[in-house]
mmCIF file of the N, C-alpha and C atoms, coordinates in Angstrom:
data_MODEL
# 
_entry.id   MODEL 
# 
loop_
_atom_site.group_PDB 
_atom_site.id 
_atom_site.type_symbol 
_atom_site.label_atom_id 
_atom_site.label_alt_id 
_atom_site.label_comp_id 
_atom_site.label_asym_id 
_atom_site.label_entity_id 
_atom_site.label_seq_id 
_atom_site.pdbx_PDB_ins_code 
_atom_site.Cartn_x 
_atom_site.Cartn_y 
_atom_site.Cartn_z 
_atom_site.occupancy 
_atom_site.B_iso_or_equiv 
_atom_site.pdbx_formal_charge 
_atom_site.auth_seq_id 
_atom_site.auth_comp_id 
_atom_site.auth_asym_id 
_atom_site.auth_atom_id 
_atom_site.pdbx_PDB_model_num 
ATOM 1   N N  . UNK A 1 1  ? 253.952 318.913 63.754 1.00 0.00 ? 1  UNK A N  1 
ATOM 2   C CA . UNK A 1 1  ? 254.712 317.738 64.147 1.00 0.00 ? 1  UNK A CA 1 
ATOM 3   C C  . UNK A 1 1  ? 255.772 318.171 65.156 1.00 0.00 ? 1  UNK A C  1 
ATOM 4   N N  . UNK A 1 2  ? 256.252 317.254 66.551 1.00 0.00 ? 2  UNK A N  1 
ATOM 5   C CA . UNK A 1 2  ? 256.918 317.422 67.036 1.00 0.00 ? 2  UNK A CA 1 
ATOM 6   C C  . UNK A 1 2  ? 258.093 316.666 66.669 1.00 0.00 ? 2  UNK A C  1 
ATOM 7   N N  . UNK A 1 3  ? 258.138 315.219 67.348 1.00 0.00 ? 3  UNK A N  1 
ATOM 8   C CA . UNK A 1 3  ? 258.986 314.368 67.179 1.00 0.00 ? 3  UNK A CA 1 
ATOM 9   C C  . UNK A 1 3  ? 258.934 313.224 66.516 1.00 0.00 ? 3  UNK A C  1 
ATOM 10  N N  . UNK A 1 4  ? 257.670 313.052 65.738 1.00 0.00 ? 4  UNK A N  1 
ATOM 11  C CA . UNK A 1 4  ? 257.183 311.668 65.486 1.00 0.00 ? 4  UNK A CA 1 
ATOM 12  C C  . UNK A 1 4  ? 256.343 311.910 64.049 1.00 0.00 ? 4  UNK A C  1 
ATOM 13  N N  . UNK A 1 5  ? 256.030 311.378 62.417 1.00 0.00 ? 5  UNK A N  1 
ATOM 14  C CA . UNK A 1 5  ? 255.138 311.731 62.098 1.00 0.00 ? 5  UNK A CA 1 
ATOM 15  C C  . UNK A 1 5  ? 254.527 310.687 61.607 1.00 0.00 ? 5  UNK A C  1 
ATOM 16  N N  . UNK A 1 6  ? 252.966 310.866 61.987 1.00 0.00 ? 6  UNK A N  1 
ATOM 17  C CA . UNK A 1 6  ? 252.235 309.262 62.003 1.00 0.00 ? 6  UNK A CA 1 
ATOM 18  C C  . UNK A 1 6  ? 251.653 309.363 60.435 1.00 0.00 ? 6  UNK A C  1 
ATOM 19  N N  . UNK A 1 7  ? 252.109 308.060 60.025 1.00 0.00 ? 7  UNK A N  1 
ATOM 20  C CA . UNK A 1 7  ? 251.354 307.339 58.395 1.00 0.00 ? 7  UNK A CA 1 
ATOM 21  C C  . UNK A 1 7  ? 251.009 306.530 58.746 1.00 0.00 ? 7  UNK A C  1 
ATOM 22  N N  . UNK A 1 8  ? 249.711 306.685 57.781 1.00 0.00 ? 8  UNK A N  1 
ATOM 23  C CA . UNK A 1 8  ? 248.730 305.235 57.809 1.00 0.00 ? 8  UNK A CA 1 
ATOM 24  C C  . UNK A 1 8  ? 248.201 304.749 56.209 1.00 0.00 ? 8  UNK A C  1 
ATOM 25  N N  . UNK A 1 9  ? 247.743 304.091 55.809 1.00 0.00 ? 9  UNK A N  1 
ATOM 26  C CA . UNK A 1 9  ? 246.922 303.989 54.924 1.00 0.00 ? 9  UNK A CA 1 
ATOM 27  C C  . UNK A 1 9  ? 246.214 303.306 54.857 1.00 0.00 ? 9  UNK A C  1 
ATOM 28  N N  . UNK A 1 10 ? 245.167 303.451 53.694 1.00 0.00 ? 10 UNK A N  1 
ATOM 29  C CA . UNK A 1 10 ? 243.803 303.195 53.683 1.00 0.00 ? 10 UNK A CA 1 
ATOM 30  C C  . UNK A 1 10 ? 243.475 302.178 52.524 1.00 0.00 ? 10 UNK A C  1 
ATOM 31  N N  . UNK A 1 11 ? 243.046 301.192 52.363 1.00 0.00 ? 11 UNK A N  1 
ATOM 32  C CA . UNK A 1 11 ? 242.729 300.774 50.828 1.00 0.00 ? 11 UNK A CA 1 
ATOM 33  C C  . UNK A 1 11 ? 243.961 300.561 50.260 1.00 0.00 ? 11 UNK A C  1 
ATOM 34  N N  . UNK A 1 12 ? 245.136 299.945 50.491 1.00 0.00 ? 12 UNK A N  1 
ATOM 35  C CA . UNK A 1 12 ? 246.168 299.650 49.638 1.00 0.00 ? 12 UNK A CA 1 
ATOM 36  C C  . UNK A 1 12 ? 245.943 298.249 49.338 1.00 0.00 ? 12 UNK A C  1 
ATOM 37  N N  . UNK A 1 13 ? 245.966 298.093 47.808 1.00 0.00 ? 13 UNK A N  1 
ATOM 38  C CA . UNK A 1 13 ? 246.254 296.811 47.759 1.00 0.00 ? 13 UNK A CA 1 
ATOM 39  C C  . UNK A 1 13 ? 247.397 296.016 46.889 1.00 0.00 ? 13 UNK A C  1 
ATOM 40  N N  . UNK A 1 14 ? 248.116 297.387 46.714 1.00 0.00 ? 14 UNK A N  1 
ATOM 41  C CA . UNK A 1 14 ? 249.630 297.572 45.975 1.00 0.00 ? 14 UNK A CA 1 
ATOM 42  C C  . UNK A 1 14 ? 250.395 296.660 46.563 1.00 0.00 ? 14 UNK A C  1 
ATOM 43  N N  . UNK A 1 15 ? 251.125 295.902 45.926 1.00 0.00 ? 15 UNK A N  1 
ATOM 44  C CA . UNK A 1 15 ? 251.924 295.261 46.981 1.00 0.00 ? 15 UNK A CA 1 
ATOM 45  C C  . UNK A 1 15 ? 253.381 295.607 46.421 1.00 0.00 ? 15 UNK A C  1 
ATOM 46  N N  . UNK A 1 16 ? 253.870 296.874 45.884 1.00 0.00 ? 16 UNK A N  1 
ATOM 47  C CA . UNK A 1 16 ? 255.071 298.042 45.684 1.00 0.00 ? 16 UNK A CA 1 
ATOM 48  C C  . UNK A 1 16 ? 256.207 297.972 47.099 1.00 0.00 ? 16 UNK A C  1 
ATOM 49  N N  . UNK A 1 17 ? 256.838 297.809 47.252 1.00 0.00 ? 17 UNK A N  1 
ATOM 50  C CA . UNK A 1 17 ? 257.240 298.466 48.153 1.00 0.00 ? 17 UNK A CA 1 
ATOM 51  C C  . UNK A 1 17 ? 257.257 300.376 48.176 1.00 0.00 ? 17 UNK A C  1 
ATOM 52  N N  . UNK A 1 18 ? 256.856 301.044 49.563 1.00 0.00 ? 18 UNK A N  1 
ATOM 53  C CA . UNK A 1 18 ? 256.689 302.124 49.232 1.00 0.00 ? 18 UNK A CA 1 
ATOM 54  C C  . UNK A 1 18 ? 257.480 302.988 50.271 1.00 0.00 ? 18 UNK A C  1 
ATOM 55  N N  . UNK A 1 19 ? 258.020 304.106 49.619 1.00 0.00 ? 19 UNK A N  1 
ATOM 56  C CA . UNK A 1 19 ? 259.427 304.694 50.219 1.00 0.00 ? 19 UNK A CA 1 
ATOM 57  C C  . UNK A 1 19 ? 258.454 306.075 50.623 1.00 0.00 ? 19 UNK A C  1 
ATOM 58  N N  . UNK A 1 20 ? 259.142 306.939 52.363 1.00 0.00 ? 20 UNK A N  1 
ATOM 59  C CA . UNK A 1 20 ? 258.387 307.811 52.059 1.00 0.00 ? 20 UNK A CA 1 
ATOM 60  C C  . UNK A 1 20 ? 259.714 309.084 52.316 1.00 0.00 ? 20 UNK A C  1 
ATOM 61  N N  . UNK A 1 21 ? 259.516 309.881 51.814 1.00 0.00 ? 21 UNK A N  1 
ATOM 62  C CA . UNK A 1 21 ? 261.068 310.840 51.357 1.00 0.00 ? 21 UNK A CA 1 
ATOM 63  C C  . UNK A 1 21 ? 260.763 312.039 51.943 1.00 0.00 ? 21 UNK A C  1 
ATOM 64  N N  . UNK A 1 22 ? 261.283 312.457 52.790 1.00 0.00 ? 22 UNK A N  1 
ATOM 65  C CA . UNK A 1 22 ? 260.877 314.238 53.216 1.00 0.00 ? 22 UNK A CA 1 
ATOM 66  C C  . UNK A 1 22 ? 262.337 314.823 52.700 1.00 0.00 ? 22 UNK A C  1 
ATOM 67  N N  . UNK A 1 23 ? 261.649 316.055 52.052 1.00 0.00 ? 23 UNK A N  1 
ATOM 68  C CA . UNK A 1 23 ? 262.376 316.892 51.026 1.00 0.00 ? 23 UNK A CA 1 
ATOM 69  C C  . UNK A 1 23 ? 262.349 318.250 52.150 1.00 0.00 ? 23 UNK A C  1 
ATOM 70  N N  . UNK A 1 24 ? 263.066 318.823 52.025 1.00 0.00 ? 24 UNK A N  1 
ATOM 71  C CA . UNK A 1 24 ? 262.991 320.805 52.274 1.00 0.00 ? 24 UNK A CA 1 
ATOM 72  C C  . UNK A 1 24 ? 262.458 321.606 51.132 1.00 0.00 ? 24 UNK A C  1 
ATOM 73  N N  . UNK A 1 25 ? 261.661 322.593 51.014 1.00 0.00 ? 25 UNK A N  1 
ATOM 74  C CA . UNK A 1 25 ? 261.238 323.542 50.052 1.00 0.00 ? 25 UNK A CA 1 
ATOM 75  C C  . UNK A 1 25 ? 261.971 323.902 48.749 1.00 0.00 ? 25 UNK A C  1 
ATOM 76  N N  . UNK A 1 26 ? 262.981 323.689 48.918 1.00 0.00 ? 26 UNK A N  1 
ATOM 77  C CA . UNK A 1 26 ? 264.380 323.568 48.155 1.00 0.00 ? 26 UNK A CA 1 
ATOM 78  C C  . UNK A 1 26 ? 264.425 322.433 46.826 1.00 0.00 ? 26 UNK A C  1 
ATOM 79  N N  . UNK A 1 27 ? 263.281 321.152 47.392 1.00 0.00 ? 27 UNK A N  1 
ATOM 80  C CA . UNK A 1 27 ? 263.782 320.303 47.053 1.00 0.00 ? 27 UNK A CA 1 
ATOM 81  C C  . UNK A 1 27 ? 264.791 319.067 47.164 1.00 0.00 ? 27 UNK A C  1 
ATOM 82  N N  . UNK A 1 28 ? 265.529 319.583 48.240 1.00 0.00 ? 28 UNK A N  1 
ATOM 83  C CA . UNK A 1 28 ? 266.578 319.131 48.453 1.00 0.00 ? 28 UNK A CA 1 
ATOM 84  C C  . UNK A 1 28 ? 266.025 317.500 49.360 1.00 0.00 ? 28 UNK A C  1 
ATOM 85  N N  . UNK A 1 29 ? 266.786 316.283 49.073 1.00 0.00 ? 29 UNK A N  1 
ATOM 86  C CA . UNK A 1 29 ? 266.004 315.301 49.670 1.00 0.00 ? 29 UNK A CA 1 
ATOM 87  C C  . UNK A 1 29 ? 266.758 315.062 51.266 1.00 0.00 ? 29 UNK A C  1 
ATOM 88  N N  . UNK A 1 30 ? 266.452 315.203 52.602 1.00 0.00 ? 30 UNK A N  1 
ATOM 89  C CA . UNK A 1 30 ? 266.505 315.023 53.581 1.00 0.00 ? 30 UNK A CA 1 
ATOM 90  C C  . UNK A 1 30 ? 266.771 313.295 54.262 1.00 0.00 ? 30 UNK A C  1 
ATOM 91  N N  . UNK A 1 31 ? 265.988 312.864 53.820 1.00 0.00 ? 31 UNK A N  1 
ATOM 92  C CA . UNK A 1 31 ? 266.025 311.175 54.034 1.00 0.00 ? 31 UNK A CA 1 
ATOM 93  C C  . UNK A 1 31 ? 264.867 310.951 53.717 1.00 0.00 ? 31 UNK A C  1 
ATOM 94  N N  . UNK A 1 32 ? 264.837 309.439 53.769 1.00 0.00 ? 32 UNK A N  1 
ATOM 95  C CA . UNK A 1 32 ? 263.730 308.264 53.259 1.00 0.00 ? 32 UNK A CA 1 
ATOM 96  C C  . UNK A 1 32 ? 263.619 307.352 54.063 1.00 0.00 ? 32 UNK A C  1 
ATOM 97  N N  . UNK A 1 33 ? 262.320 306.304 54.481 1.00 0.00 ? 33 UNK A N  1 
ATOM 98  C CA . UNK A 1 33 ? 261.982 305.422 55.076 1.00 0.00 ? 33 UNK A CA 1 
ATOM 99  C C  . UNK A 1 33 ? 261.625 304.889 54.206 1.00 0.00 ? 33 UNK A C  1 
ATOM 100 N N  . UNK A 1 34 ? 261.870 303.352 54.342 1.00 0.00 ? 34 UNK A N  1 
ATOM 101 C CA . UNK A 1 34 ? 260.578 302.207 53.985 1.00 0.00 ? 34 UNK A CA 1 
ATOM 102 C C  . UNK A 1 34 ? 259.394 302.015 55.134 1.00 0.00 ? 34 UNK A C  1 
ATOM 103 N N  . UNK A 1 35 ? 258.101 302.224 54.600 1.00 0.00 ? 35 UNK A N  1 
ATOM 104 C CA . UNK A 1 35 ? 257.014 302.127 55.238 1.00 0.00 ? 35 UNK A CA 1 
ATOM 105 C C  . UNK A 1 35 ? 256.034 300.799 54.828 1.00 0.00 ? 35 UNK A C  1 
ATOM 106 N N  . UNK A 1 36 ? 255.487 300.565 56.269 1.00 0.00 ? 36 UNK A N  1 
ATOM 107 C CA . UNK A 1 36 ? 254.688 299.600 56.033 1.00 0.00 ? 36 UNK A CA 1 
ATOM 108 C C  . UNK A 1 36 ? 253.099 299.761 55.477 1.00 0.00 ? 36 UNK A C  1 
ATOM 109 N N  . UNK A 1 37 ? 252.577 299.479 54.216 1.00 0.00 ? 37 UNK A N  1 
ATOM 110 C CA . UNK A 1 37 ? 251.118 299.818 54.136 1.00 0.00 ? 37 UNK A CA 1 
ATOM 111 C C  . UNK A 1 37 ? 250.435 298.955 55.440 1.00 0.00 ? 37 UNK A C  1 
ATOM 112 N N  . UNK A 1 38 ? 250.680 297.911 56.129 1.00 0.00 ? 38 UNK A N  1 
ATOM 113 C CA . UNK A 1 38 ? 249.490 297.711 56.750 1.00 0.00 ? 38 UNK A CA 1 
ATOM 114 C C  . UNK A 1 38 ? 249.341 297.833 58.172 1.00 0.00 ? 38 UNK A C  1 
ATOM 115 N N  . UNK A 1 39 ? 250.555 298.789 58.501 1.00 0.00 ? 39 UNK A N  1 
ATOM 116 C CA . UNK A 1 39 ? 250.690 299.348 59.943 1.00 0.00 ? 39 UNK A CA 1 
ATOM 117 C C  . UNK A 1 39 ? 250.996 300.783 60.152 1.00 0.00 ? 39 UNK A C  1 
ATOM 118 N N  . UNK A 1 40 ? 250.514 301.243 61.076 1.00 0.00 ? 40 UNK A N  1 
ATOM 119 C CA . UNK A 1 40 ? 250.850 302.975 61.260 1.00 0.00 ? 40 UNK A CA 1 
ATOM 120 C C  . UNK A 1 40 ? 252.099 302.298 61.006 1.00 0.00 ? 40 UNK A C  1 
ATOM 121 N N  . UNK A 1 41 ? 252.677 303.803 60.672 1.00 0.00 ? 41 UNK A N  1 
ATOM 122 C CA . UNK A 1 41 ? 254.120 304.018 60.396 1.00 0.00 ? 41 UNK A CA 1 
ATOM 123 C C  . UNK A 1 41 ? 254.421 305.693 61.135 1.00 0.00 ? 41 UNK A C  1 
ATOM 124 N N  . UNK A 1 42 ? 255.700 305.263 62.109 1.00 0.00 ? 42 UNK A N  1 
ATOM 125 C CA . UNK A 1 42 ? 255.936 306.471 62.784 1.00 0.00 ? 42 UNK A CA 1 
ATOM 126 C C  . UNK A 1 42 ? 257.679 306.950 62.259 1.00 0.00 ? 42 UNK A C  1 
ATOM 127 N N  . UNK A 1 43 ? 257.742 307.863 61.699 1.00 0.00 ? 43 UNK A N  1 
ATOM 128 C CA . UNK A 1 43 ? 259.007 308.644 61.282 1.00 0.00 ? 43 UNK A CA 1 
ATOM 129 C C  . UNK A 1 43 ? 259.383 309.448 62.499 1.00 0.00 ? 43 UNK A C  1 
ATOM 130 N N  . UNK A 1 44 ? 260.492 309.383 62.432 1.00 0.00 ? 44 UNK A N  1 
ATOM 131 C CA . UNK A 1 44 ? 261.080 309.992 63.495 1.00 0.00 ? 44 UNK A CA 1 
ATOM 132 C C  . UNK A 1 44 ? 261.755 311.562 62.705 1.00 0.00 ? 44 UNK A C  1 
ATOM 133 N N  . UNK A 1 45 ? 261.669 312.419 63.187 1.00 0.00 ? 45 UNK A N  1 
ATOM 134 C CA . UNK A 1 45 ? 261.406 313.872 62.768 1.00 0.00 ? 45 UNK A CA 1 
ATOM 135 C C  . UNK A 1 45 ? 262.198 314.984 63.677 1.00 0.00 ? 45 UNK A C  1 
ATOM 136 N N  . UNK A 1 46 ? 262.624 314.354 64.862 1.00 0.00 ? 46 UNK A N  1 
ATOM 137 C CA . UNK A 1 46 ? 263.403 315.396 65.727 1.00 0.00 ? 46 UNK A CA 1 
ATOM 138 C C  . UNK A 1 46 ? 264.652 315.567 65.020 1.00 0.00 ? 46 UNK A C  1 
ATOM 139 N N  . UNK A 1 47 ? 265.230 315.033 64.640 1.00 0.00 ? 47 UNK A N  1 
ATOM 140 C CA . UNK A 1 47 ? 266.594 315.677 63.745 1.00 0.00 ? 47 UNK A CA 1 
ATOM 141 C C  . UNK A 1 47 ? 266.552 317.092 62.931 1.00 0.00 ? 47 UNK A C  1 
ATOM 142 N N  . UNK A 1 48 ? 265.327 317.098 62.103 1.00 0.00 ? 48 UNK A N  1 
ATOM 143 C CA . UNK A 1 48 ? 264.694 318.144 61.540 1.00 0.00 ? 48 UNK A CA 1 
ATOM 144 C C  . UNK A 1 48 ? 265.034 319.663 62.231 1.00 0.00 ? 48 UNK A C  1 
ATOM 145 N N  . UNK A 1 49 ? 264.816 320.229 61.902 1.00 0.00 ? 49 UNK A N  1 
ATOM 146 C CA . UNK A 1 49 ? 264.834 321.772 62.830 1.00 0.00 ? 49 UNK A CA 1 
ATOM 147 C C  . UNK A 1 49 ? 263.236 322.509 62.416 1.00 0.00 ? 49 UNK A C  1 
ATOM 148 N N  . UNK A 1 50 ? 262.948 323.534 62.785 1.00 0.00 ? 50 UNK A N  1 
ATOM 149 C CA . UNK A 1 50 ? 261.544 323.626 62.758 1.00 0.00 ? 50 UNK A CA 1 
ATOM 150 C C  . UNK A 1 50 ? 261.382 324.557 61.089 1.00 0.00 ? 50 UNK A C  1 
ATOM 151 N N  . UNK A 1 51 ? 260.475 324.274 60.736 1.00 0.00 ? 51 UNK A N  1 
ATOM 152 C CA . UNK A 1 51 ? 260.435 324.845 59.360 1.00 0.00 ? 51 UNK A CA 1 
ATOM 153 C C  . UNK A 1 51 ? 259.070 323.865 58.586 1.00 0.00 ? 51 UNK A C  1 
ATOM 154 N N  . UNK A 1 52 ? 258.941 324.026 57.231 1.00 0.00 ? 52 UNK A N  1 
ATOM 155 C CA . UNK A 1 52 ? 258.018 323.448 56.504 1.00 0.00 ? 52 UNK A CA 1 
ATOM 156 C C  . UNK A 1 52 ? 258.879 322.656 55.559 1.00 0.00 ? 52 UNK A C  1 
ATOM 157 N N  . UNK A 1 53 ? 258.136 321.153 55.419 1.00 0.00 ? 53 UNK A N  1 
ATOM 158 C CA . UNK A 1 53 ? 258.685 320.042 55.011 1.00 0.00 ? 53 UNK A CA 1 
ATOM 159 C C  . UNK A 1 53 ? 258.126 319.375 53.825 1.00 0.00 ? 53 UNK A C  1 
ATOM 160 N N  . UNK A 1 54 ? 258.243 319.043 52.479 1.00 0.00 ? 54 UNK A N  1 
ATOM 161 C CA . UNK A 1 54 ? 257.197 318.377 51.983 1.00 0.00 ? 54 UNK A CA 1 
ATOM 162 C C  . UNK A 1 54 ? 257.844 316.282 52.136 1.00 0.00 ? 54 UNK A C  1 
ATOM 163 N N  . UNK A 1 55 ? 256.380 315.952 52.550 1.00 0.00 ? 55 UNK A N  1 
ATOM 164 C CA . UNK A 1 55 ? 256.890 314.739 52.830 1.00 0.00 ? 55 UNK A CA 1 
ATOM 165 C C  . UNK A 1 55 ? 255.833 313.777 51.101 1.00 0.00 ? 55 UNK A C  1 
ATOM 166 N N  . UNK A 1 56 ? 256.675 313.078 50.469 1.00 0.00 ? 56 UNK A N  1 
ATOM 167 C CA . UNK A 1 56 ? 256.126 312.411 49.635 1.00 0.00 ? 56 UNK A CA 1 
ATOM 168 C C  . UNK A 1 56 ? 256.613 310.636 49.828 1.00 0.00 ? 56 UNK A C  1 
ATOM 169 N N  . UNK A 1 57 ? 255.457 310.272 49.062 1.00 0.00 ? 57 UNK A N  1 
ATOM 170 C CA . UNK A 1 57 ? 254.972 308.639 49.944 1.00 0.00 ? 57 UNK A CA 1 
ATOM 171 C C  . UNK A 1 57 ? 254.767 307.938 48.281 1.00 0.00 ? 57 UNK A C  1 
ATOM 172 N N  . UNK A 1 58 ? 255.768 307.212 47.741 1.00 0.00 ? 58 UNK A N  1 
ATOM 173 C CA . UNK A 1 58 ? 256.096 306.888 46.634 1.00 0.00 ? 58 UNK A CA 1 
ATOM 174 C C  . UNK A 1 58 ? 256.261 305.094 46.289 1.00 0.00 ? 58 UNK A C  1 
ATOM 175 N N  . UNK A 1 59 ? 255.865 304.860 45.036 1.00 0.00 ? 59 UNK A N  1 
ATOM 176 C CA . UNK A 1 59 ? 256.441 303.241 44.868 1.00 0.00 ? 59 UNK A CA 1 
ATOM 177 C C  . UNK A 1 59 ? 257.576 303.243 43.769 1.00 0.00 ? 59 UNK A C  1 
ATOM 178 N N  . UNK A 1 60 ? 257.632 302.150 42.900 1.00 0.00 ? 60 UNK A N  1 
ATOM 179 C CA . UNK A 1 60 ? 258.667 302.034 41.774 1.00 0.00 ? 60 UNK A CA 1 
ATOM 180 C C  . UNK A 1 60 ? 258.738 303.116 40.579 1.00 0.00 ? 60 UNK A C  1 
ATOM 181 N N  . UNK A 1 61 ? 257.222 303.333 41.044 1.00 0.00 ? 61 UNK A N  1 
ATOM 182 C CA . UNK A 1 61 ? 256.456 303.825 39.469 1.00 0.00 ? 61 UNK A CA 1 
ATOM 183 C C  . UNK A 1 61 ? 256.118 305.117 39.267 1.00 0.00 ? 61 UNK A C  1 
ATOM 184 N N  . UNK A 1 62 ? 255.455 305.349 40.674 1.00 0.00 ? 62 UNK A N  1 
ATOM 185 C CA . UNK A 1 62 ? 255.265 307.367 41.103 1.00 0.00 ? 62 UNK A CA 1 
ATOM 186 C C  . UNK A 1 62 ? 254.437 307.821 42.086 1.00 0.00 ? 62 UNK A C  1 
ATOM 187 N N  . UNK A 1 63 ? 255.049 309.169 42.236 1.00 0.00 ? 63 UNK A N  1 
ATOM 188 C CA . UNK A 1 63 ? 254.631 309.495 43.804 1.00 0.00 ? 63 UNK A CA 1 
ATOM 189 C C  . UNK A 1 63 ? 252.804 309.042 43.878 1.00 0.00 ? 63 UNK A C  1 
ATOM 190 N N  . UNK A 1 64 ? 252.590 308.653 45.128 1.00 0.00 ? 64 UNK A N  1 
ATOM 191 C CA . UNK A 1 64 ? 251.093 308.182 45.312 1.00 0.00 ? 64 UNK A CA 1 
ATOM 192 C C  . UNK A 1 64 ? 250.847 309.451 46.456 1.00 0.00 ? 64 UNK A C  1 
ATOM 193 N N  . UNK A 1 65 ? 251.385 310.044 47.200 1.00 0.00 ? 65 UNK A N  1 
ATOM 194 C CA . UNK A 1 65 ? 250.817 311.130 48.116 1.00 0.00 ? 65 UNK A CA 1 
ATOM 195 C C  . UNK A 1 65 ? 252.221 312.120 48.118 1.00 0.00 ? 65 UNK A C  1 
ATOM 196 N N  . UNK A 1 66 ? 251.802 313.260 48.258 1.00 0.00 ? 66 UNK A N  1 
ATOM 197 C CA . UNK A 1 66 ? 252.802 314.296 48.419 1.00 0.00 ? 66 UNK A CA 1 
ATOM 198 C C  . UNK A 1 66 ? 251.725 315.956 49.558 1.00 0.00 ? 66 UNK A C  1 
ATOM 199 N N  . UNK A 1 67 ? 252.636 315.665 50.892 1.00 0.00 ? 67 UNK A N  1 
ATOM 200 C CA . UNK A 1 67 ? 251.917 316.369 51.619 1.00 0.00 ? 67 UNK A CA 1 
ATOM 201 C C  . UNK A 1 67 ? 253.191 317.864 52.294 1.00 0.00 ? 67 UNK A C  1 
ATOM 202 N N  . UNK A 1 68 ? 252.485 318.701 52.488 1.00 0.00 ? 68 UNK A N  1 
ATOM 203 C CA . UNK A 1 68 ? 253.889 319.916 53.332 1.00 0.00 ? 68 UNK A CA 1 
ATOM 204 C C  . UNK A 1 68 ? 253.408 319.148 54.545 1.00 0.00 ? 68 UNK A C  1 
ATOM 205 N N  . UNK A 1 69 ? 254.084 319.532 55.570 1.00 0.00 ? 69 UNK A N  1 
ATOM 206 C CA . UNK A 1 69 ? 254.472 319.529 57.265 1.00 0.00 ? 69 UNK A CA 1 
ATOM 207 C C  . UNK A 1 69 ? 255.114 320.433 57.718 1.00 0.00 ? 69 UNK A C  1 
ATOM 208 N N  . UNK A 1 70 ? 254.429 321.087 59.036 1.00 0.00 ? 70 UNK A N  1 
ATOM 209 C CA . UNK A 1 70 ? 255.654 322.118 60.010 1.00 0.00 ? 70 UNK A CA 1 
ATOM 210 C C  . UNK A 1 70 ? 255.948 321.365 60.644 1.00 0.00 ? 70 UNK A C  1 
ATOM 211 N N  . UNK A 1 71 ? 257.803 321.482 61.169 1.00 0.00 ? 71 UNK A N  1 
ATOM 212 C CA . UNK A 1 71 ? 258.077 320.771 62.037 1.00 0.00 ? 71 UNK A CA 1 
ATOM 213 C C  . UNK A 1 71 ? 257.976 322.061 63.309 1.00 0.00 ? 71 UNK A C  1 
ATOM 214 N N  . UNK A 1 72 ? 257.699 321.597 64.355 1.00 0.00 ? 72 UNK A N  1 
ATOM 215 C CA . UNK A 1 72 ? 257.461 322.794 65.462 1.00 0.00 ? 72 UNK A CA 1 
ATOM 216 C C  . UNK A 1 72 ? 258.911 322.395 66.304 1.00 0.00 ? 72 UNK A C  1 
# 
């Protein structure tokens, strides 16, 4: 990832609102978006510094995706 990181999804028919949270290795929570299930969703990521990120994609109830990312 440079500056941008693209979400999409597939088959949702949750209608949750769903938060997506990038953490540092640490754990430590970085920030959160509200994302749209029925449109790409672009996070903005240049604030970041370069390193490995885990980004998790969550509703009320519990995490539904949890992915790492390098930021370059």
């Amino acid at each position: 990832v440079e500056d941008q990181l693209l979400i999409s999804f597939v088959n949702t028919s949750n209608d949750d609102e769903l938060i997506f949270s990038i953490s540092n290795l640490d754990g430590k929570l970085l920030c959160s978006y509200k994302v749209n299930k029925s449109n790409e969703n672009r996070i903005d990521v240049s604030q970041l510094k370069p390193g490995i990120y885990i980004g998790e994609c969550s509703n009320k109830k519990n995490a539904l995706l949890k992915k790492l990312f390098i930021k370059n």
